[in-house]
C-alpha positions in Angstrom: -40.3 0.7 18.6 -40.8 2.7 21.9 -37.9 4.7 22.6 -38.3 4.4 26.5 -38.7 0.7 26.9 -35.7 -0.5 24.8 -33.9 2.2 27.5 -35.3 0.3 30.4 -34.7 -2.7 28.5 -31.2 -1.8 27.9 -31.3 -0.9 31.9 -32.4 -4.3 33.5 -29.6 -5.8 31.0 -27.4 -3.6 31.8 -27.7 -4.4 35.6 -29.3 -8.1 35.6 -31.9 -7.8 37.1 -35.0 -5.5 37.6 -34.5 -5.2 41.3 -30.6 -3.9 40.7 -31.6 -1.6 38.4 -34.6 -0.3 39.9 -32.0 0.5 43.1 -29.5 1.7 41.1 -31.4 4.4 38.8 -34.1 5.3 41.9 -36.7 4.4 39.1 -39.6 2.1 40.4 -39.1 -2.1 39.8 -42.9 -2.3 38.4 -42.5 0.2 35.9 -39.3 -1.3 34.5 -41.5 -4.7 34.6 -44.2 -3.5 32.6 -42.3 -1.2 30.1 -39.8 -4.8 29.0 -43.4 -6.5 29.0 -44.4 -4.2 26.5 -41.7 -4.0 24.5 -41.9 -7.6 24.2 -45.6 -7.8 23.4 -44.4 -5.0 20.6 -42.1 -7.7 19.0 -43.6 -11.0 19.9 -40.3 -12.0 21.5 -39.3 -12.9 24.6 -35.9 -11.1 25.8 -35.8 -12.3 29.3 -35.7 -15.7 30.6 -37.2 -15.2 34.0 -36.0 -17.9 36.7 -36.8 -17.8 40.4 -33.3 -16.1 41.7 -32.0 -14.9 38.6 -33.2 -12.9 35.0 -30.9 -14.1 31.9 -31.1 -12.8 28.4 -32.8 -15.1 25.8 -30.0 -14.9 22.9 -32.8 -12.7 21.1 -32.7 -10.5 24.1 -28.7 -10.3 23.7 -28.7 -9.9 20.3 -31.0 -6.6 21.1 -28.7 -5.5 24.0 -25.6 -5.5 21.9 -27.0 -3.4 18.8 -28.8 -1.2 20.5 -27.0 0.1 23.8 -24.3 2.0 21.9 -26.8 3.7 19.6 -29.4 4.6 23.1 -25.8 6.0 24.3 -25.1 7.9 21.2 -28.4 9.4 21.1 -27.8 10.3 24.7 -24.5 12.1 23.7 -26.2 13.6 20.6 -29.1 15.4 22.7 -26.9 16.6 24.9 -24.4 18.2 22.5 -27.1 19.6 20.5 -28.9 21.2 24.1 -25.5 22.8 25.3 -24.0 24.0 22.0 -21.6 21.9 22.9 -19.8 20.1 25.0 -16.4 20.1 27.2 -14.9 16.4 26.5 -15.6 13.8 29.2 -16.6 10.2 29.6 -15.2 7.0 28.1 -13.4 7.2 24.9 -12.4 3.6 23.0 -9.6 3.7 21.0 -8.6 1.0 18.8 -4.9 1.1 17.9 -2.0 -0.8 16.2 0.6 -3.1 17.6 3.6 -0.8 16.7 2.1 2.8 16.9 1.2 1.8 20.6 4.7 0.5 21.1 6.0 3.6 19.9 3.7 6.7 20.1 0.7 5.9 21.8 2.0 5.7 25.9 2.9 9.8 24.8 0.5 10.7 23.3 -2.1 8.9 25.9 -0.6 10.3 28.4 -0.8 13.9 26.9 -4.2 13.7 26.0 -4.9 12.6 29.7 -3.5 15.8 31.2 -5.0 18.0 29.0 -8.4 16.2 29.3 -8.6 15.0 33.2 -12.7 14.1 32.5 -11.9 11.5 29.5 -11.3 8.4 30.3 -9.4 7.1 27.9 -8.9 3.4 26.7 -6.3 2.0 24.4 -6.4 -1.6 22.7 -3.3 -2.2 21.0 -4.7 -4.9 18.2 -3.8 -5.5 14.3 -6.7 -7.1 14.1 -9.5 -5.9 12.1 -12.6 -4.3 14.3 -16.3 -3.6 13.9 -16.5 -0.6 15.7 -20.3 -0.7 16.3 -19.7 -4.2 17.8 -17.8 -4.0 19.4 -18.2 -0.3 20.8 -15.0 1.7 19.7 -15.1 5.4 19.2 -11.9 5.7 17.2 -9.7 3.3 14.8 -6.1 3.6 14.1 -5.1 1.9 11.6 -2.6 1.7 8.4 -3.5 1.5 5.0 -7.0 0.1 5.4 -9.4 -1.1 3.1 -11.7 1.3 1.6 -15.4 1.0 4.2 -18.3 3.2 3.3 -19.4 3.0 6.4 -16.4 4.9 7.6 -14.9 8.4 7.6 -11.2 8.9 8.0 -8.3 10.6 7.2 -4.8 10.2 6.8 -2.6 11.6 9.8 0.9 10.1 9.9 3.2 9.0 6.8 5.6 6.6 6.7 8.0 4.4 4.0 9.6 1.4 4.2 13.6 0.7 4.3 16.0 -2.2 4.0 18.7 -1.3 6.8 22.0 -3.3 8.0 24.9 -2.7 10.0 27.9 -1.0 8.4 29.8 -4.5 9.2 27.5 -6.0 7.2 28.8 -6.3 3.4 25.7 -6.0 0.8 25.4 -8.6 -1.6 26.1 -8.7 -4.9 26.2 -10.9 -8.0 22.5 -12.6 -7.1 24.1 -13.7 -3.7 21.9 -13.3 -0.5 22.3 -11.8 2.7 21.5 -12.6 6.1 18.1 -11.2 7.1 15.8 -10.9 9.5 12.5 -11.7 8.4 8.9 -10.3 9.9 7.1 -13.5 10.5 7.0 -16.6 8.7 5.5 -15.5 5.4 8.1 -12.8 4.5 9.4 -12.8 1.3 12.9 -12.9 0.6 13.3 -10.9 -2.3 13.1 -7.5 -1.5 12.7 -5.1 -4.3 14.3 -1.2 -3.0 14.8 1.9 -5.2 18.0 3.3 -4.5 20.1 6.7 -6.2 21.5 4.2 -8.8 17.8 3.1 -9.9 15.9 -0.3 -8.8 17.8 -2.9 -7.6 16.8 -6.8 -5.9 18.3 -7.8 -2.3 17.9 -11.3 -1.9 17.9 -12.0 2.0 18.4 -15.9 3.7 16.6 -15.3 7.1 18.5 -16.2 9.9 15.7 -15.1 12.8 11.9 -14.6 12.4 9.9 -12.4 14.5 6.8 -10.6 14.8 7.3 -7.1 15.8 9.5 -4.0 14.2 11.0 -3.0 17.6 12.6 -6.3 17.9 13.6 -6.7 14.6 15.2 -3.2 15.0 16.7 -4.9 17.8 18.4 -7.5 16.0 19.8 -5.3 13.3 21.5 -3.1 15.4 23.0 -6.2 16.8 24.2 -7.0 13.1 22.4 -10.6 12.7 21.2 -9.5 9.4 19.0 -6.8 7.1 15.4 -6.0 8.3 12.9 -4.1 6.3 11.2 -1.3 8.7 10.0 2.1 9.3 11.9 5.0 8.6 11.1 6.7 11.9 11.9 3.8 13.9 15.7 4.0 13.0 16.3 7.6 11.6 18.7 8.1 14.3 20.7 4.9 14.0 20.8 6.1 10.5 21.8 9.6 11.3 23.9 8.2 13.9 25.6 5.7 10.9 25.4 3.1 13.5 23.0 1.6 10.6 22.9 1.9 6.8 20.4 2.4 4.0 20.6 0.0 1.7 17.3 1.0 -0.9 14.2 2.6 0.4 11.3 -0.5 -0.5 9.8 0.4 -4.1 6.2 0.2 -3.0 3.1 1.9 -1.3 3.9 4.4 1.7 2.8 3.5 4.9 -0.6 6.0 6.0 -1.9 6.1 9.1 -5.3 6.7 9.3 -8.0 7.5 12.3 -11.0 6.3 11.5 -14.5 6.6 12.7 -18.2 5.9 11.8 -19.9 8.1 9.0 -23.5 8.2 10.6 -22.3 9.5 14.1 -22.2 12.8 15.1 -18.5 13.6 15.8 -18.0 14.0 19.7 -16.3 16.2 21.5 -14.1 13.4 22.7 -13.1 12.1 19.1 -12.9 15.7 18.0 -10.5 16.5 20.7 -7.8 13.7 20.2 -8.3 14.4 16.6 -7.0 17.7 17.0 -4.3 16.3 19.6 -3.2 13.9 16.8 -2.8 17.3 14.6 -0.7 19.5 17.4 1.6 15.8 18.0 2.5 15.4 14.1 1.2 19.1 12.0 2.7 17.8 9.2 1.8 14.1 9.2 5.9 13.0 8.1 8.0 10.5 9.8 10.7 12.5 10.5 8.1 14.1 12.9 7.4 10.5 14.0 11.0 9.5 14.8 11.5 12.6 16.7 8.4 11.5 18.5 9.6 8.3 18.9 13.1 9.4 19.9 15.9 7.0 20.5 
């Protein structure tokens, strides 16, 4: 495939239309015309429909446009990395992020990353959702505990564990009896197994509220509604404080945060810099680092 016409091609797309394009890049419109006419001689396809006002994609022409204008922009990136010996970060960098981290962390840390990188435009999506990140064009992935990708290099920059807290008011149950809790959406189970200093124990919980996020069901415990499982760092002071209590930390996988980014790209300089401002934020990757982040 040439090169140089899937780059005009990507071009016209880009712009919608071989007039804007041709005005917007100073290149001429009949050279644009004849390079997407011979790229779609080369694959006997027809990427344009061309009307009398208006050019529109054919869905085999978007299909092309969409998997191919990140990689003509990575190869831009690449060549230019490789010609300078490298490169001060700048441009656009997608991140991908989730729910609660953003919540919590990510207006900081975005911020800080801003100052100390005025040429990088940075862009946040707070989603739990999984992402293809060629797709749909991310640079970097936050995300916790994910599932093992080939395709994907990552490592694991934040820790975090699980605990079942309550209000001091708030007697624990015994004898098999449940408490009042406050359960994280509608599939939460309601035996939750904790480790505490006296060995393994069950707390049996009767929601009385359901809700989706951790902040609010912080929010809610501190009012003394019920127990709520959550993150360590998000109520280490209320904790510390002993406006809250620890009743068992959850016997069960840690929580790992993990950045995450395609194996066949060359790093940039943008994904290598919040990397390392990801490092300097938390050195040692705990969550009491995180709650002193997070603060109160």
């Amino acid at each position: 495939m040439d090169l140089l016409a899937l780059a005009d091609f990507n071009l016209v797309a880009r712009h919608g239309g071989f007039g804007k394009a041709a005005r917007a890049t100073g290149r001429p419109k009949a050279t644009l015309s004849r390079r997407v006419a011979e790229l779609e001689g080369g694959l006997a396809l027809r990427l344009f429909e061309r009307g009398a006002r208006n050019l529109k994609l054919t869905e085999e022409g978007r299909a092309l446009f969409e998997r191919t204008g990140a990689l003509l922009a990575e190869l831009d990136e690449t060549a230019s990395v490789i010609a300078s010996g490298g490169q001060k970060p700048k441009g656009r960098l997608r991140i991908s992020a989730p729910l609660h981290f953003s919540q919590t962390a990510m207006g900081r840390i975005a911020a800080g990353f801003a100052l100390q990188y005025p040429e990088v435009r940075l862009e946040v999506t707070s989603e739990d959702r999984p992402v293809d990140m060629i797709e749909e064009g991310y640079d970097l992935v936050i995300r916790v505990n994910p599932d093992p990708d080939e395709s994907l290099i990552g490592r694991v920059f934040l820790r975090d564990r699980l605990v079942v807290v309550a209000s001091p008011d708030l007697p624990r149950p015994t004898d098999g009896l449940a408490a009042p809790g406050v359960a994280r959406g509608v599939g939460e189970a309601r035996t939750w197994q904790v480790k505490t200093a006296g060995g393994r124990a069950t707390i049996r919980i009767e929601p009385v509220l359901t809700l989706s996020t951790l902040i609010t069901i912080r929010d809610a415990v501190r009012a003394g509604v019920g127990a709520g499982r959550l993150p360590i760092s998000l109520v280490s002071h209320d904790l510390a404080d002993g406006t809250l209590v620890n009743w068992g930390d959850i016997d069960g996988p840690e929580i790992a945060l993990w950045t995450l980014y395609p194996s066949r790209r060359l790093l940039s300089a943008r994904v290598s810099a919040f990397l390392d401002f990801l490092k300097q934020a938390f050195p040692n990757g705990t969550a009491d680092e995180l709650a002193a982040y997070i603060g109160r």
